[in-house]
N, C-alpha and C positions, 0 to 999 in steps of 0.2 A: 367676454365670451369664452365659454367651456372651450377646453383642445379637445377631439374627441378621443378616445382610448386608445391604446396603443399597445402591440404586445413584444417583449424582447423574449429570446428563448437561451436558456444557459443549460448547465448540465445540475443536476438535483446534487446536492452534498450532503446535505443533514435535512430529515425530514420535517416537515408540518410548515404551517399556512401560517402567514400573519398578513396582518390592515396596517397600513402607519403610513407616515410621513418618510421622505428620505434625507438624509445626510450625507452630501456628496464632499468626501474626504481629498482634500488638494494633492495629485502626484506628488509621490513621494523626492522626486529629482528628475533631472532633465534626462534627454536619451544616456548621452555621454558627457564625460565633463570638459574644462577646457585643456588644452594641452598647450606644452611649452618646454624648451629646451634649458638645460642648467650649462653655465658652462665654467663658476669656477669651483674647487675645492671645499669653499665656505659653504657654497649656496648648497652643495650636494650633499654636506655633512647637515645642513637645518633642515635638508626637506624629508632628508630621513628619520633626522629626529623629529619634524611633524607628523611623519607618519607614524613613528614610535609611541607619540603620546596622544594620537588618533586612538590608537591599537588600547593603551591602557585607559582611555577614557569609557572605550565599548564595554571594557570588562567590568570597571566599576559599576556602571552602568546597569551590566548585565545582571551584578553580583545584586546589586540594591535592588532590582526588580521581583530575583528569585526570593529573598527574603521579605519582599512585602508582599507575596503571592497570596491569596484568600483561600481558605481550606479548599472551597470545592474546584483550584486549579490546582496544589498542590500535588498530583499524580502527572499532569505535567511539566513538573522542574527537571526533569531532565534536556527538557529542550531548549530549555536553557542553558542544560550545564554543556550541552552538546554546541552549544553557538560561542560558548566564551572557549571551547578548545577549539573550535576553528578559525577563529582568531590567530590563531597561532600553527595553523597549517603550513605544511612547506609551498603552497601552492599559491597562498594567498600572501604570507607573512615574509616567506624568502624574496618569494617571486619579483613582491613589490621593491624590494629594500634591493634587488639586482636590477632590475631595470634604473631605480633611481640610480644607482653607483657607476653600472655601465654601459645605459644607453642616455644619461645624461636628461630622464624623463622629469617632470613634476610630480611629488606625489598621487595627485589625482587621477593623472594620466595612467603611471606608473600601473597603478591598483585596478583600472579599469583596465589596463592588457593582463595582467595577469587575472582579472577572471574573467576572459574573453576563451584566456587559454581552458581554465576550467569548464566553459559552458559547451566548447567543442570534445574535451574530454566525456561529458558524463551523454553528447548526443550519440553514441554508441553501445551504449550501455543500453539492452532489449530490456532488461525486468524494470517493467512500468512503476514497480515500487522503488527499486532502488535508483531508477532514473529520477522520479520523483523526489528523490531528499537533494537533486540541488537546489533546492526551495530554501533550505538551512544554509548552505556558503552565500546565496544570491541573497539573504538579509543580513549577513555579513558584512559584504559589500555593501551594499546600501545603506548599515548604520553607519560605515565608517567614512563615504561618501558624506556623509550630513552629519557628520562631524566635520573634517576636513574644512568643506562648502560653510562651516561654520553656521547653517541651520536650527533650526530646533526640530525636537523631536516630533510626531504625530503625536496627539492627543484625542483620546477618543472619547472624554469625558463629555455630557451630553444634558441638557437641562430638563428633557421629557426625554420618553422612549422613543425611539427610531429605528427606522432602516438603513443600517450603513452602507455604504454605494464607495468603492474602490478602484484603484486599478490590479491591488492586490494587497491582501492584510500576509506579515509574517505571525509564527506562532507567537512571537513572542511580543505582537500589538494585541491578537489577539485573546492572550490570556489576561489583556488588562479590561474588556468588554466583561460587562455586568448583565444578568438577566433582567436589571430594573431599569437600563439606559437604553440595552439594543435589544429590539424585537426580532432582530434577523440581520445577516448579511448578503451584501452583492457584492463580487468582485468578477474581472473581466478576466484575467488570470486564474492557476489553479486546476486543480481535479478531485477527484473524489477521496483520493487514499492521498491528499497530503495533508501535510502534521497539523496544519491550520483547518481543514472539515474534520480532523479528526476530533483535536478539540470541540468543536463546533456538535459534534454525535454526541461526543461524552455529555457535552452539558443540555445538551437538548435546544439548541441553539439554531433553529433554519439557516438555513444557509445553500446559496446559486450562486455557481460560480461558471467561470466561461463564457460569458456574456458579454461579445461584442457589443465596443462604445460605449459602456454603464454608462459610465463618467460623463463621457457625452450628450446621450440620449437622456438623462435623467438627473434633472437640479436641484436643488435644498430645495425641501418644503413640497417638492412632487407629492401627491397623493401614489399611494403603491398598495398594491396584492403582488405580494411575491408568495409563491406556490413553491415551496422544496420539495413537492410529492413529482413535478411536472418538471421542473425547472422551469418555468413561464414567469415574467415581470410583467405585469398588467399597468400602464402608467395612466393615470386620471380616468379610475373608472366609475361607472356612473352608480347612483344608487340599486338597482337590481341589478347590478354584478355583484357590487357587495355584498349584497343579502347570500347570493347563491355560496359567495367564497365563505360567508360566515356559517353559512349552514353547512358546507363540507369540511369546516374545518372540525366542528362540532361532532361529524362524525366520524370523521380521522380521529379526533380523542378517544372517541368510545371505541373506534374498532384498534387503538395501539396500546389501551389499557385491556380490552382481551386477549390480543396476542404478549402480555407481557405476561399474563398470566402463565402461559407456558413454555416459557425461558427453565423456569425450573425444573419442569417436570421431564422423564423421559423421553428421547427421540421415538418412540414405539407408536405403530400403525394400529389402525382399529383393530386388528387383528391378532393383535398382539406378536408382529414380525420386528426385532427388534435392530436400532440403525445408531449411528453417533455420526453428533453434529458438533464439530470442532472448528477452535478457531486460526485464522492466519497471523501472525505477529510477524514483527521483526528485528523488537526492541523488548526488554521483559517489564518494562513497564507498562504494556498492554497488556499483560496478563489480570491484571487485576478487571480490564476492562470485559475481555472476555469471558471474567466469572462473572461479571456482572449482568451478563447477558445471557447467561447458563449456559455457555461450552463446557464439553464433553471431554474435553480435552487441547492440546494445540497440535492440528495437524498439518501444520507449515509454521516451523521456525526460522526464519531468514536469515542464516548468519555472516552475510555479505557487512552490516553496518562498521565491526570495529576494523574491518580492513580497511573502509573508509575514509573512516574519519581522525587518519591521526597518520603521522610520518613514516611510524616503525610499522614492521609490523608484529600482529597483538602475538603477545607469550603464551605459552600455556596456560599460564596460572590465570592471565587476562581473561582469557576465552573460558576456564573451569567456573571461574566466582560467576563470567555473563550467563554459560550456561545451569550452574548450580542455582542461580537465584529466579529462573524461569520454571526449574524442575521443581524447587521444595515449594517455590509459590500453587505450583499445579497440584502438589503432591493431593492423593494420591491417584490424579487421572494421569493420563501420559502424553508426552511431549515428543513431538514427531521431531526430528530436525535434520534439517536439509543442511550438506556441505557444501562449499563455495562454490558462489556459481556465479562466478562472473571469471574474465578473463585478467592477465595480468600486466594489460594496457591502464587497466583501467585503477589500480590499486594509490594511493595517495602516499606512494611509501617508496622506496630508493629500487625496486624493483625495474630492469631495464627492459620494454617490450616495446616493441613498436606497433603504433595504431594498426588496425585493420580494415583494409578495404570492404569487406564485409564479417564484422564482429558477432554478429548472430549466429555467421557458418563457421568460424574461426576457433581458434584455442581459449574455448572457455569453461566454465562446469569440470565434469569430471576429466576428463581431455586436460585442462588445467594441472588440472588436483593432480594427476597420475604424471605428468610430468615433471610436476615442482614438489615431488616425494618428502621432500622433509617439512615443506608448510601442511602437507596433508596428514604428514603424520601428526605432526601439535594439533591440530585440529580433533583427528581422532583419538589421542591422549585426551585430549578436556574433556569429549564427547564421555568416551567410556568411563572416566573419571566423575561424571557428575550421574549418569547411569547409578551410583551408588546408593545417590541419593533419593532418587524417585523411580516412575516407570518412564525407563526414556526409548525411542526407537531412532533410528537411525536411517535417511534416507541417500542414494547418490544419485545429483542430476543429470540430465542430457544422456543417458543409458542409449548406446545405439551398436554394443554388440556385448555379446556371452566374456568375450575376452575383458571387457574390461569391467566386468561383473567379477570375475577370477581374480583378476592382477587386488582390484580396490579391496575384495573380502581377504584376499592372500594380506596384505600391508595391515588391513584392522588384528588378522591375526598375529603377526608381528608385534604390533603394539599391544596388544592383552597379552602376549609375554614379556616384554619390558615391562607393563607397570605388576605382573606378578613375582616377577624380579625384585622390583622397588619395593612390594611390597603393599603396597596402594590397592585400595580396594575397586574394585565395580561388578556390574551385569558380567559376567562369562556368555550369556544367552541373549544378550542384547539384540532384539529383532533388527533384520537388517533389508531394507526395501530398496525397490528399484522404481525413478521414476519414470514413468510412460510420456515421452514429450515427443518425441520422433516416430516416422510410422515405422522405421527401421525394425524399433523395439514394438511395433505392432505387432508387425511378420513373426518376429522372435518370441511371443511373450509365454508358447510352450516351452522355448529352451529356457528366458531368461529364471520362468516360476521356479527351474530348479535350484537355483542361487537366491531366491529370495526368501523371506518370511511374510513379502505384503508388497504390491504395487501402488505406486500412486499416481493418478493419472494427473500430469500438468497441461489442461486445457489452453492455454496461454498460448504456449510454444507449439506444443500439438494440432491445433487448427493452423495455426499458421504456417506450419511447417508443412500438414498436407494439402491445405489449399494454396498455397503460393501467393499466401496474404497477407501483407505487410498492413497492422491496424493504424499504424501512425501515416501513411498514404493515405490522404483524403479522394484518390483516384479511385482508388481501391479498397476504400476499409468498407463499405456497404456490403461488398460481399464477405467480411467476415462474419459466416453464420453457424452458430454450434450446433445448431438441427440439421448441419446441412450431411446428407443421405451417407458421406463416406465417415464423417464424425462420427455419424450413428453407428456404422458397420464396425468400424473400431474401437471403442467403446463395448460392444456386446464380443467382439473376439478377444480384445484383455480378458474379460469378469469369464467367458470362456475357460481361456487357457487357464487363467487365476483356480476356476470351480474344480478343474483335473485335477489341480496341484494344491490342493483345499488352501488356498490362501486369501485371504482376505482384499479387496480391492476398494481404494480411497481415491477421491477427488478434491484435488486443491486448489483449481485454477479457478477463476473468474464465474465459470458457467454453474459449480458445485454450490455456491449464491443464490442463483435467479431463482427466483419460485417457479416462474413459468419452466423451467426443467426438470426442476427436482421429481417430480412425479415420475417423466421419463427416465431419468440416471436409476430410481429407487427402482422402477418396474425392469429397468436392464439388467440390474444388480449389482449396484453402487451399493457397499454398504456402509462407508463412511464418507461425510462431506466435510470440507475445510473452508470457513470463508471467514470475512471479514467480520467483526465481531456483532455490528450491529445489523447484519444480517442473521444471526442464527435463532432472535422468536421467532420471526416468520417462517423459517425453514420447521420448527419444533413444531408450526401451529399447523401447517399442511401436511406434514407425517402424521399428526395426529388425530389429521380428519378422514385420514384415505388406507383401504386396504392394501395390503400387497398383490391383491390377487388383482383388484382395478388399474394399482401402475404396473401391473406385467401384461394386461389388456392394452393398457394404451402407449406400451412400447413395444407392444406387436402389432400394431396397426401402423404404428409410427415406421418400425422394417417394413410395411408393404408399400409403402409410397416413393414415390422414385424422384420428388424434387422438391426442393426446400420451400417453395413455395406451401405446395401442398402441407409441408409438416407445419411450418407455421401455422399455417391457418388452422389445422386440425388441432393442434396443441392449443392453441389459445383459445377455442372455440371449450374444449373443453376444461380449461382451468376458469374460463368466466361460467360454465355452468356450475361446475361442482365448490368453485369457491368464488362467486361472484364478488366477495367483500375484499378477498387479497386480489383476484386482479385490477379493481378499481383502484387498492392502495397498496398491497402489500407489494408489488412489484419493485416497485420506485421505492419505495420506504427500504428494501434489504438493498438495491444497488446503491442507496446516499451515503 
């Protein structure tokens, strides 16, 4: 007897629909492993050195994988190379080999406090990207767990094609997945912007992730529709479900070989009102990603990673070759880049801070930077330094008064006399922006335009900051809404003060993405967007359909409404009439 159908709901990662059977992948390891106390000199010297050749087993490991990588993964071996240096983290590598020595632990043990410590470190960290790469230290741990545990590895290899069904794939399981083995992935774990959907976009790969109980709910040999436009898993569905899921899938094809069409072509309105559509990185390995999608440029460069992911912290010269080889890849479009913005609790390097009771309101971004003067200055040495090279700008985060708009452009000044001193070439003109993320710098944004050359508005921190809305609170994240009436009113007082002081005003956060807004930001007068890479054809293909004169209609309708409700519904009322085809798919297809 048939089960009848069944639906699970996850979050969309990588777009498009597939039919198949499922592959449900054995947990990778138990919760925690066993523990046990050492107590003499011998036992403490083997378990270290088990742990030692734990450590060079992962790397061998690692090294054999990136060299048997098939071309079309090849653009990600860096995530690779980034998992065999964390191996060797003070956090993971020290940590473990102290507790072995003086709390007397097992290695297993050992290794699983120390990244107990790490997982509480990176839950303070607000930027949902850079919280996101502990997904890179957590398969770390975990290879070297199943080492240890003496395990074998996952194998994903597959005798027909399937849908793989997880508790959670690393990049580096997933760069072993073929387009001729796996028709898609499920995993319970994960979000949209981690390194494993990201993979997953590059290769065209569906993939839902987030999805309480996969594992559970769903056995080898399941019948599945999994939906990456929905995030929906459809389990034993009957024959006209299928038919429906194969006929939408067929025109999700047609309608994302239209929109790739205009990846190439200019961000410009019927009208010929012209806009750029750049992209977000944070790695310059994604730059090749984002040509491929036709950015405009990058207009959020993340340069939180190399403080990350290694002991010391990075040199000048570390930071010029990261930033030099993001700029001449872009050349000759221009590379926005944001300075550090995170605090320095949170840094993997001999830096003493102690945590913060609330790290979001705390000493982090430029607050940070302005105190710890001489990492901001290497920073701004590599910065202008690689300026040389391409068109680069220059942004500073969490901006929330004039004063330190002053202090931060006084210190870049500083430093374009040192490297003219040395010698050393760059921009002298190097545009210099301020981010919009506080309403602080709302209020401000006539004084701050006279210290800038370009705003950029961070939706992220800005909605949250003026609604009092923590997104990671499942109490409270429904009411994060970026239509909601005071977002609006802020938003049109930046591009405001911005149009007095003729400067140009960008958006990089989350919302500059959504097609359901873009029409609004374009008619407020946003004129540049930042988003993830595989959101910018659709962003290119709705520019292309709509005047300026219609999104400045329907962001003056959108100021006459006085609650979010209303704007939702009016918005969306109007992007399913004027582009009924992106809001049935392009919506979901630019957030994957």
């Amino acid at each position: 007897m048939m089960r009848e159908s069944r639906v699970l709901q996850g979050i969309p990662a990588s777009p498009g629909i597939v039919l198949g059977r499922a592959r449900v992948l054995a947990e990778k390891m138990e919760a925690q492993p066993d523990y046990c106390l050492l107590y003499s000199p011998g036992e403490i010297n083997e378990e270290i050195g088990r742990f030692l050749k734990a450590v060079e087993q992962a790397e061998s490991d690692l090294i054999i994988l990136k060299e048997s990588l098939s071309p079309e993964y090849q653009e990600h071996a860096h995530l690779l190379d980034l998992q065999i240096l964390v191996l060797k983290e003070r956090m993971i590598f020290e940590e473990t080999q102290r507790l072995i020595q003086e709390e007397r632990y097992n290695a297993e043990w050992a290794l699983f406090q120390a990244w107990q410590k790490v997982r509480e470190l990176f839950k303070g960290i607000g930027d949902p990207y850079i919280k996101g790469r502990i997904q890179d230290v957590e398969e770390v741990y975990r290879r070297l767990q199943t080492i240890l545990a003496g395990r074998e590895a996952l194998s994903l290899s597959s005798q027909e094609p399937v849908i793989l069904v997880a508790r959670d794939l690393s990049p580096a399981e997933a760069t072993q997945m073929t387009r001729s083995q796996v028709l898609g992935f499920i995993t319970e774990r994960g979000g949209r912007t981690s390194h494993t959907a990201i993979i997953a976009q590059s290769l065209e790969i569906p993939a839902v992730v987030g999805v309480d109980f996969a594992t559970r709910e769903i056995a080898t040999g399941d019948a599945l529709i999994m939906d990456g436009l929905t995030g929906q898993i459809i389990l034993d569905p009957d024959e006209e479900m299928s038919r429906f899921y194969r006929d939408r899938r067929e025109d999700f094809e047609a309608f994302k070989e239209k929109v790739a069409q205009s990846s190439g072509l200019p961000a410009t309105t019927l009208d010929a009102y012209p806009t750029h559509i750049q992209a977000n990185i944070e790695l310059p390995e994604e730059v090749e990603l984002g040509l491929k999608y036709g950015a405009d440029g990058v207009g959020l460069y993340r340069t939180e990673f190399l403080y990350l992911r290694q002991r010391h912290l990075p040199t000048e010269e570390e930071l010029f070759q990261d930033y030099c080889r993001v700029v001449e890849a872009m050349r000759p479009k221009t590379v926005t880049i944001r300075t550090l913005d995170i605090g320095g609790d949170k840094f993997l390097s001999p830096l003493e801070y102690a945590p913060e009771m609330n790290p979001a309101l705390g000493l982090r971004a430029i607050r940070f930077c302005l105190k710890e003067t001489n990492i901001f200055r290497t920073q701004l040495k590599a910065i202008l330094r690689a300026s040389a090279f391409g068109q680069v700008r220059v942004m500073f985060p969490l901006i929330s008064s004039v004063g330190e708009m002053q202090e931060s452009r006084r210190l870049l000044e500083e430093v374009k006399q040192d490297l003219a001193r040395e010698g050393l070439p760059f921009d002298p003109r190097l545009p210099v922006g301020a981010m919009i993320e506080v309403p602080a710098a709302v209020t401000l944004a006539n004084l701050l335009a006279q210290y800038a050359d370009f705003f950029s508005i961070g939706t992220n921190d800005l909605i949250q900051y003026a609604l009092a809305i923590d997104r990671g609170n499942k109490q409270v994240a429904p009411m994060y809404q970026p239509l909601h009436p005071a977002v609006m009113r802020m938003i049109r007082e930046v591009v405001h003060a911005a149009g007095i002081a003729r400067i140009p005003v960008a958006m990089c956060g989350e919302m500059a993405g959504d097609p359901l807004y873009i029409p609004v930001l374009l008619g407020l007068g946003v004129s540049e967007l930042s988003m993830n890479a595989s959101a910018i054809p659709i962003a290119k293909h709705i520019i292309r359909m709509i005047t300026i004169e219609a999104a400045r209609k329907i962001a003056r309708h959108v100021l006459r409404l006085v609650t979010v409700e209303e704007i939702n519904e009016y918005v969306a009322q109007e992007l399913n009439r004027r582009f009924p085809e992106i809001f049935r798919f392009g919506r979901t297809m630019a957030q994957s």
